[in-house]
PDB file of N, H, CA, C and O in Angstrom:
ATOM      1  N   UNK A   1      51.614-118.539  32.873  1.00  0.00           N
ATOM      2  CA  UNK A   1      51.223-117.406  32.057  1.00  0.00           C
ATOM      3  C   UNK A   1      51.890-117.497  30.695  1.00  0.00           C
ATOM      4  O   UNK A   1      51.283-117.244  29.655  1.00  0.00           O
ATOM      5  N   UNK A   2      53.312-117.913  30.750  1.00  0.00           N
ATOM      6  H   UNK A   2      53.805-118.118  31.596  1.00  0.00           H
ATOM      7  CA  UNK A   2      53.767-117.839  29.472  1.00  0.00           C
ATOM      8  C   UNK A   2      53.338-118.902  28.563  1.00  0.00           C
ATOM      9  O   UNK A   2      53.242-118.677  27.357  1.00  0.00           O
ATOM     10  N   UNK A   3      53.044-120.171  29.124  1.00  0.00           N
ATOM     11  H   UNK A   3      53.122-120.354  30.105  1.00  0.00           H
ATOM     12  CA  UNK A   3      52.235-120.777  28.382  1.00  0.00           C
ATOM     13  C   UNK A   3      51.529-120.933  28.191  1.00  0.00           C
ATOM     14  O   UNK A   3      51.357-121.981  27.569  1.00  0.00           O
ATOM     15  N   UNK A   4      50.234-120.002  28.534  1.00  0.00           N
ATOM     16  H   UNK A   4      50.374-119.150  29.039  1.00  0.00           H
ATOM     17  CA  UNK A   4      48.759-119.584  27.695  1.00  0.00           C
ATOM     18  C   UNK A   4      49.129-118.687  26.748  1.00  0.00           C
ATOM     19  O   UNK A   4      48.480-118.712  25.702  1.00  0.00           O
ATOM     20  N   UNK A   5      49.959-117.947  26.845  1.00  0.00           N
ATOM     21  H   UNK A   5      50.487-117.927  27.694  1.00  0.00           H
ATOM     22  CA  UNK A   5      50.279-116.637  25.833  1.00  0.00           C
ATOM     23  C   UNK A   5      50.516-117.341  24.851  1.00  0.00           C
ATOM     24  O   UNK A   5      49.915-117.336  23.777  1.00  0.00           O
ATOM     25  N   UNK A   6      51.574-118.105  25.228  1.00  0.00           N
ATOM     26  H   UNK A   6      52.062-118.109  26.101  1.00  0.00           H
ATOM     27  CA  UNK A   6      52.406-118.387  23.589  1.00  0.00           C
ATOM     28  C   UNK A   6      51.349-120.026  23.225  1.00  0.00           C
ATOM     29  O   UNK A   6      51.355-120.315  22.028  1.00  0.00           O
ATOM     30  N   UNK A   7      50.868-120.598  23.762  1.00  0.00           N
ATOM     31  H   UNK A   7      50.864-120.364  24.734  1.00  0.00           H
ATOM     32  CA  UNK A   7      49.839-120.902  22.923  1.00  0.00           C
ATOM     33  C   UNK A   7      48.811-120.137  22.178  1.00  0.00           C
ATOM     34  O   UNK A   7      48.543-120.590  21.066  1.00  0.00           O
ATOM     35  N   UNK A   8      48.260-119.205  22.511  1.00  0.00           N
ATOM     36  H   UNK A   8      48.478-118.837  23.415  1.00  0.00           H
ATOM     37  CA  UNK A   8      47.516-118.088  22.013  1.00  0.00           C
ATOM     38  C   UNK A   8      48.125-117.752  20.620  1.00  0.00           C
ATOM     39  O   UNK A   8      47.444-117.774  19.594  1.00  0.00           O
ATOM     40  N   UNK A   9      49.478-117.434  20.646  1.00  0.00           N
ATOM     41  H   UNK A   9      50.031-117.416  21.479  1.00  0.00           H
ATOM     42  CA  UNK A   9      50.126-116.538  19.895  1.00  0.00           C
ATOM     43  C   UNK A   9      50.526-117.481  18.776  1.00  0.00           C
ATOM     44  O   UNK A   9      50.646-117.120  17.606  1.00  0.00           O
ATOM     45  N   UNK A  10      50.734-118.776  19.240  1.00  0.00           N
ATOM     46  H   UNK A  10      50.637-119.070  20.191  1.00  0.00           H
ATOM     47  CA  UNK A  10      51.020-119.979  18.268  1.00  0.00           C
ATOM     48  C   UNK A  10      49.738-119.970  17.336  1.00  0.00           C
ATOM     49  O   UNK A  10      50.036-119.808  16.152  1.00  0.00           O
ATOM     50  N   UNK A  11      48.159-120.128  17.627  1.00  0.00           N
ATOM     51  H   UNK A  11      47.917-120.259  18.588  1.00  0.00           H
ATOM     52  CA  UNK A  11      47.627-120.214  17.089  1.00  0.00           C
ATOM     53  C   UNK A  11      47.034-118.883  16.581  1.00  0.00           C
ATOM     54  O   UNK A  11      46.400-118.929  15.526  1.00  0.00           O
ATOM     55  N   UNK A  12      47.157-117.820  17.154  1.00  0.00           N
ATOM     56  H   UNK A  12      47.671-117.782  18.011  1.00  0.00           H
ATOM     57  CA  UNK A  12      46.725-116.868  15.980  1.00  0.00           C
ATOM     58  C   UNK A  12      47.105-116.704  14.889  1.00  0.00           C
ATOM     59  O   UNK A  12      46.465-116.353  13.897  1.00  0.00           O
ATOM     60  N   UNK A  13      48.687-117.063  15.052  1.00  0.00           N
ATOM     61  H   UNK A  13      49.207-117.347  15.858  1.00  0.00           H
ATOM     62  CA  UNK A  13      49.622-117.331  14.086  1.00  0.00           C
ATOM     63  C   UNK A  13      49.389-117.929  12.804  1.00  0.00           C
ATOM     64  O   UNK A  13      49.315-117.525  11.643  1.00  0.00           O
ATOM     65  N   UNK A  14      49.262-119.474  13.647  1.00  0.00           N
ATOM     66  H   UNK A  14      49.322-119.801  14.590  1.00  0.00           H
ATOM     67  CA  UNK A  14      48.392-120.275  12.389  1.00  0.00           C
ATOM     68  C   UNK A  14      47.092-119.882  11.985  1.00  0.00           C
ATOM     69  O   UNK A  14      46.938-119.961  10.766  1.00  0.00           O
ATOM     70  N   UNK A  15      46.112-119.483  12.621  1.00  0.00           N
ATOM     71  H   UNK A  15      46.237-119.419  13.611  1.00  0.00           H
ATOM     72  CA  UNK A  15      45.115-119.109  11.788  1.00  0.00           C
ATOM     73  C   UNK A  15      45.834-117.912  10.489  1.00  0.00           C
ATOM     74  O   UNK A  15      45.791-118.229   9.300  1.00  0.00           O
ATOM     75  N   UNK A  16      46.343-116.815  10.861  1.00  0.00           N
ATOM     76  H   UNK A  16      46.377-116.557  11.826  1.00  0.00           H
ATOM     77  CA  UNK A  16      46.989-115.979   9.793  1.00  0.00           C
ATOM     78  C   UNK A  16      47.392-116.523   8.803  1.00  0.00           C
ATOM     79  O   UNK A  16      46.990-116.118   7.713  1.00  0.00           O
ATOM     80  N   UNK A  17      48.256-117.546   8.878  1.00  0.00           N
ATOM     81  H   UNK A  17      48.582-117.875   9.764  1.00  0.00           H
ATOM     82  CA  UNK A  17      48.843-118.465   8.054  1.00  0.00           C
ATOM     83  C   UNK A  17      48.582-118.940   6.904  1.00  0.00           C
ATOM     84  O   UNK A  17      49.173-119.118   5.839  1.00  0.00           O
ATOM     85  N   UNK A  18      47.039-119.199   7.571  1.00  0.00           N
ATOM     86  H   UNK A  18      46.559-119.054   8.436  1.00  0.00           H
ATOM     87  CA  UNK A  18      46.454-120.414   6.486  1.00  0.00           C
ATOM     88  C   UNK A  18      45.457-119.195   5.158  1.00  0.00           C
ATOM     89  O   UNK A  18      44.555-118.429   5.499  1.00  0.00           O
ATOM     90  N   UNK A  19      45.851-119.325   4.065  1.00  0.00           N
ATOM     91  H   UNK A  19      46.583-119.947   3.788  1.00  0.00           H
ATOM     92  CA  UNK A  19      45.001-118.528   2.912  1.00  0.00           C
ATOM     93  C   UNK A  19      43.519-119.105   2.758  1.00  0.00           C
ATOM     94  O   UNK A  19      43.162-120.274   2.904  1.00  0.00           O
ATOM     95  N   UNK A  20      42.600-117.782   2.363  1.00  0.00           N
ATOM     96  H   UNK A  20      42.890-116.833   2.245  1.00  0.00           H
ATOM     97  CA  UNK A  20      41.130-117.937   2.136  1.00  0.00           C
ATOM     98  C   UNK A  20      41.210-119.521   1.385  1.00  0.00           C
ATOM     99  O   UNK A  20      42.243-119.969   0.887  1.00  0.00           O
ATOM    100  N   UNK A  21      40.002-120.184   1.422  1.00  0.00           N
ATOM    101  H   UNK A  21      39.163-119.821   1.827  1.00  0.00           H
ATOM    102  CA  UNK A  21      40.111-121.092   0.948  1.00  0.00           C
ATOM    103  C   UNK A  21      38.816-121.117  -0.537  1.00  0.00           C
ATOM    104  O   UNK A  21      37.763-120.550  -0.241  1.00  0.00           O
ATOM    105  N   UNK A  22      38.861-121.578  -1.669  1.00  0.00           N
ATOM    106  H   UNK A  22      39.715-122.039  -1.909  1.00  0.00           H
ATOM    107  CA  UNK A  22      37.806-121.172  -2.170  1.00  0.00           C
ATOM    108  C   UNK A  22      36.414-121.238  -2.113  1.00  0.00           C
ATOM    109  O   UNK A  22      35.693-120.348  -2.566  1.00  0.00           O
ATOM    110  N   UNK A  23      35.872-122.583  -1.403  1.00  0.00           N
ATOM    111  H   UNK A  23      36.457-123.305  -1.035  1.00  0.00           H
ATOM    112  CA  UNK A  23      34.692-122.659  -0.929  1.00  0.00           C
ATOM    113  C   UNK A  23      34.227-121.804  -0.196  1.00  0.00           C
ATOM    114  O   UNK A  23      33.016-121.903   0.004  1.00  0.00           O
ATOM    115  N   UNK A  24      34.880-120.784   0.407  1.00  0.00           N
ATOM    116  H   UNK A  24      35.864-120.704   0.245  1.00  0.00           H
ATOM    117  CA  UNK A  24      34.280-120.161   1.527  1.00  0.00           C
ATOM    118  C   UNK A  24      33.174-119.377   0.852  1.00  0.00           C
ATOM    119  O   UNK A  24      33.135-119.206  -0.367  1.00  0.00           O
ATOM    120  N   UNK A  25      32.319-118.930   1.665  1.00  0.00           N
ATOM    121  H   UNK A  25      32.350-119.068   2.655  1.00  0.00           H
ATOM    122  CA  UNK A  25      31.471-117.919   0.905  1.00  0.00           C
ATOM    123  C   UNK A  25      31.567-116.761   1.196  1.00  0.00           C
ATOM    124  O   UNK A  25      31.979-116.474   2.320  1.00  0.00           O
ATOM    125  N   UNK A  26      31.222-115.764   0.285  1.00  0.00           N
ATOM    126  H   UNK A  26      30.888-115.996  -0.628  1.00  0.00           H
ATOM    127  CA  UNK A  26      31.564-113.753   0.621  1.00  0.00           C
ATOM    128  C   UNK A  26      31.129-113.462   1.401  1.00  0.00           C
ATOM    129  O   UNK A  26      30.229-114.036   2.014  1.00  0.00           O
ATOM    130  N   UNK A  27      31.536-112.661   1.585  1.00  0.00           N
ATOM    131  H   UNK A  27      32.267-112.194   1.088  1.00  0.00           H
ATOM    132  CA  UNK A  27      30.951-111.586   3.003  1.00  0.00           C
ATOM    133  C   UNK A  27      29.555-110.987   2.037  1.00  0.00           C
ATOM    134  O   UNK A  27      29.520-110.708   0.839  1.00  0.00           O
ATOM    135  N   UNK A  28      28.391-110.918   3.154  1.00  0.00           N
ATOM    136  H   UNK A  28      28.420-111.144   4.127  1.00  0.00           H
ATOM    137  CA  UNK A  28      26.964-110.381   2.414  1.00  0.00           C
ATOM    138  C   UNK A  28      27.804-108.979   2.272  1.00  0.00           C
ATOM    139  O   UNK A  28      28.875-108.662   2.791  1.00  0.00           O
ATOM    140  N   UNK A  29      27.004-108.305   1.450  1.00  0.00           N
ATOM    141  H   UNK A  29      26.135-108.562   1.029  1.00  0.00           H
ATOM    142  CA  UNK A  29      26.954-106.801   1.262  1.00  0.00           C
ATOM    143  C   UNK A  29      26.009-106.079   2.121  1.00  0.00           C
ATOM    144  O   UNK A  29      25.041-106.629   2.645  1.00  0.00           O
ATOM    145  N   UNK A  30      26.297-104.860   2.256  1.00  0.00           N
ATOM    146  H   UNK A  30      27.083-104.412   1.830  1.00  0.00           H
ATOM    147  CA  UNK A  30      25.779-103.823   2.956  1.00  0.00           C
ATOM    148  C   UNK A  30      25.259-104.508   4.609  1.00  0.00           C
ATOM    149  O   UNK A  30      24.186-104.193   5.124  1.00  0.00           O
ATOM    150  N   UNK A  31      25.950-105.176   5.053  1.00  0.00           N
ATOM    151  H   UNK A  31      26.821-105.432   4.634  1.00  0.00           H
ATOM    152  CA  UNK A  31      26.534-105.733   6.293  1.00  0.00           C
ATOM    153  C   UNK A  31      27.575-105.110   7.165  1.00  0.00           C
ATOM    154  O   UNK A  31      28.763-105.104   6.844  1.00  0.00           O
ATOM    155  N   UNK A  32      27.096-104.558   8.327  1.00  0.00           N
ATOM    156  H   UNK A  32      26.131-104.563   8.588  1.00  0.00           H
ATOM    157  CA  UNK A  32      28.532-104.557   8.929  1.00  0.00           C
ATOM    158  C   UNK A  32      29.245-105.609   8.937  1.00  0.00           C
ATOM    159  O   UNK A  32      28.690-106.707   8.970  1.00  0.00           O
ATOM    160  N   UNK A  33      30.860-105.474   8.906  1.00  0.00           N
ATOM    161  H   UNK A  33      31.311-104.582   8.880  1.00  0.00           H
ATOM    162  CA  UNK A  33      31.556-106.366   9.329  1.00  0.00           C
ATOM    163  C   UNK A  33      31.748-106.382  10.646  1.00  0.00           C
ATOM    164  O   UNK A  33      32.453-107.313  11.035  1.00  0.00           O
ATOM    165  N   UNK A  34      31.265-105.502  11.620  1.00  0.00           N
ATOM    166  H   UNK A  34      30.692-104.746  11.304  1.00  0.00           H
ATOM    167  CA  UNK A  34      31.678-106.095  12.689  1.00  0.00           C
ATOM    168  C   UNK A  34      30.742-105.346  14.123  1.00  0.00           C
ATOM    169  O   UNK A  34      30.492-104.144  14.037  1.00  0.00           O
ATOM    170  N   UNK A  35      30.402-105.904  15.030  1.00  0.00           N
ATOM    171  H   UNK A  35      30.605-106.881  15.100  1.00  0.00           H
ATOM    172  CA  UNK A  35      29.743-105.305  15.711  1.00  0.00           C
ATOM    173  C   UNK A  35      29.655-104.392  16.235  1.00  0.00           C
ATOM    174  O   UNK A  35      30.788-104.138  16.644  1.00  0.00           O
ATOM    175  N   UNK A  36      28.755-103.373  16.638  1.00  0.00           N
ATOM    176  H   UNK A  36      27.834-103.580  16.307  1.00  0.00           H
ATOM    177  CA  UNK A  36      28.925-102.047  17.239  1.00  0.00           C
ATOM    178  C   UNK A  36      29.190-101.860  18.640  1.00  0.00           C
ATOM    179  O   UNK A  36      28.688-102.749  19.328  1.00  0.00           O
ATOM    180  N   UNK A  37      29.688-101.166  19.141  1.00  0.00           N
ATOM    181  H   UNK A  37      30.095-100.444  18.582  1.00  0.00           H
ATOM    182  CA  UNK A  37      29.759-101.432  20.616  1.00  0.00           C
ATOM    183  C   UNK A  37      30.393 -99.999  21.327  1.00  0.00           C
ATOM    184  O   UNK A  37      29.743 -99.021  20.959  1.00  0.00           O
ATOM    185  N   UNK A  38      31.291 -99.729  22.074  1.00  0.00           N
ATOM    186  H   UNK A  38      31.819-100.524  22.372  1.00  0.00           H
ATOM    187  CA  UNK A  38      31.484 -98.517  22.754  1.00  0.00           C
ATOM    188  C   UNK A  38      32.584 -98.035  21.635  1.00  0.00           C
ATOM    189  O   UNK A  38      33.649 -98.486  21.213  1.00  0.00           O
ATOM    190  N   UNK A  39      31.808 -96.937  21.389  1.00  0.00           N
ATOM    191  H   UNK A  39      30.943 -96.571  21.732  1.00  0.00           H
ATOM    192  CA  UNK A  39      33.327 -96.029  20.215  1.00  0.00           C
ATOM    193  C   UNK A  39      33.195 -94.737  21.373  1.00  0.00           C
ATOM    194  O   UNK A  39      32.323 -94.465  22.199  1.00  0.00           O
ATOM    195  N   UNK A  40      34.853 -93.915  20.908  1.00  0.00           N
ATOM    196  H   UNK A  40      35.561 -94.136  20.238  1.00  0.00           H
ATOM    197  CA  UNK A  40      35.134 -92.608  21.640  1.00  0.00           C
ATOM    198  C   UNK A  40      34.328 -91.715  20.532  1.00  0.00           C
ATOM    199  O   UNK A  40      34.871 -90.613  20.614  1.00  0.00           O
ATOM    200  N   UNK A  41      33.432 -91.646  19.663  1.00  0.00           N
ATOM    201  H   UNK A  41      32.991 -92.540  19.596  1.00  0.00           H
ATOM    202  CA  UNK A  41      33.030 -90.598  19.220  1.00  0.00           C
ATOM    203  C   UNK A  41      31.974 -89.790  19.928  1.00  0.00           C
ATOM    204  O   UNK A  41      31.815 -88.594  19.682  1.00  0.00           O
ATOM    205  N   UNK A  42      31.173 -90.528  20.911  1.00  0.00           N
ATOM    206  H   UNK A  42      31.303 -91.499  21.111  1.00  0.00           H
ATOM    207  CA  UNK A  42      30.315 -89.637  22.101  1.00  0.00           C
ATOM    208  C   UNK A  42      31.104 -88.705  22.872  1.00  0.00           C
ATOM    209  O   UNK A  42      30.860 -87.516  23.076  1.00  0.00           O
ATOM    210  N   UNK A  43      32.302 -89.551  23.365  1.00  0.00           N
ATOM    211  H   UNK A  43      32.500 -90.517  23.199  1.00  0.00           H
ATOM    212  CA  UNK A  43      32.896 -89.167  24.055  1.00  0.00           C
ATOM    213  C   UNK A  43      33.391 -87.839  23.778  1.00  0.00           C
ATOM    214  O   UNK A  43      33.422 -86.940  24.618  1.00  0.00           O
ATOM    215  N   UNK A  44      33.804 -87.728  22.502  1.00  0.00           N
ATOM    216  H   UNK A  44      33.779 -88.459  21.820  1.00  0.00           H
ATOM    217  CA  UNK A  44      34.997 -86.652  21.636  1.00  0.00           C
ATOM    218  C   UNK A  44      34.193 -85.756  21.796  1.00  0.00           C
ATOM    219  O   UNK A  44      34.483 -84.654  22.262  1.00  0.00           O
ATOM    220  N   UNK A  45      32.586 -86.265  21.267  1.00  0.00           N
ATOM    221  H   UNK A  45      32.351 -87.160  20.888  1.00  0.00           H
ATOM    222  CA  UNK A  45      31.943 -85.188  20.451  1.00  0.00           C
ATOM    223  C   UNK A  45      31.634 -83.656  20.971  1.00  0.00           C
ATOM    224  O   UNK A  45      31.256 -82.770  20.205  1.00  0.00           O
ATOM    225  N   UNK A  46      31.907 -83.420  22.754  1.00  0.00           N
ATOM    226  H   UNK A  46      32.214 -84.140  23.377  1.00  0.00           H
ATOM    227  CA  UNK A  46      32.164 -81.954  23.125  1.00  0.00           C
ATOM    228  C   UNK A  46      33.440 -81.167  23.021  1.00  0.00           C
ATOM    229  O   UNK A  46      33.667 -80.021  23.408  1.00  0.00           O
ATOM    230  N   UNK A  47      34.262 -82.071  22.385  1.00  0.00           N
ATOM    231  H   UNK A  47      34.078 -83.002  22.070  1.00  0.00           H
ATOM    232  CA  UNK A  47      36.047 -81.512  22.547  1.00  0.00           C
ATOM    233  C   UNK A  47      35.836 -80.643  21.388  1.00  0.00           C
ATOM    234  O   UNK A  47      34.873 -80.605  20.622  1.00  0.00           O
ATOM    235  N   UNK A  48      37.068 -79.854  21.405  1.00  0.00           N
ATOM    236  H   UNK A  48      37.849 -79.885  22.028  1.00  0.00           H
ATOM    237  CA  UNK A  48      37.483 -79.234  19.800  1.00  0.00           C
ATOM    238  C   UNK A  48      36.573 -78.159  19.407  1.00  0.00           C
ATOM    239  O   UNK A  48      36.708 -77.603  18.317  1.00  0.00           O
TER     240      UNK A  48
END
């Protein structure tokens, strides 16, 4: 176990590490960045 973790953790690491590079290309506009999926706002939405 500890050595899947800390491989894991080694490389998230390095990915963090490493700065944008300039070739990359932008993020499109008016795109989510990220997928939708289960949020607590259904959930909430009878509270309060």
């Amino acid at each position: 176990y500890f050595l899947v973790f800390g491989a894991g953790t080694f490389y998230l690491l390095r990915l963090m590490g490493k700065p944008p590079e300039p070739g990359e290309p932008d993020m499109e506009k008016g795109v989510p960045t990220r997928a939708a999926g289960i949020t607590p706002a259904p959930a909430l939405g009878g509270r309060g």
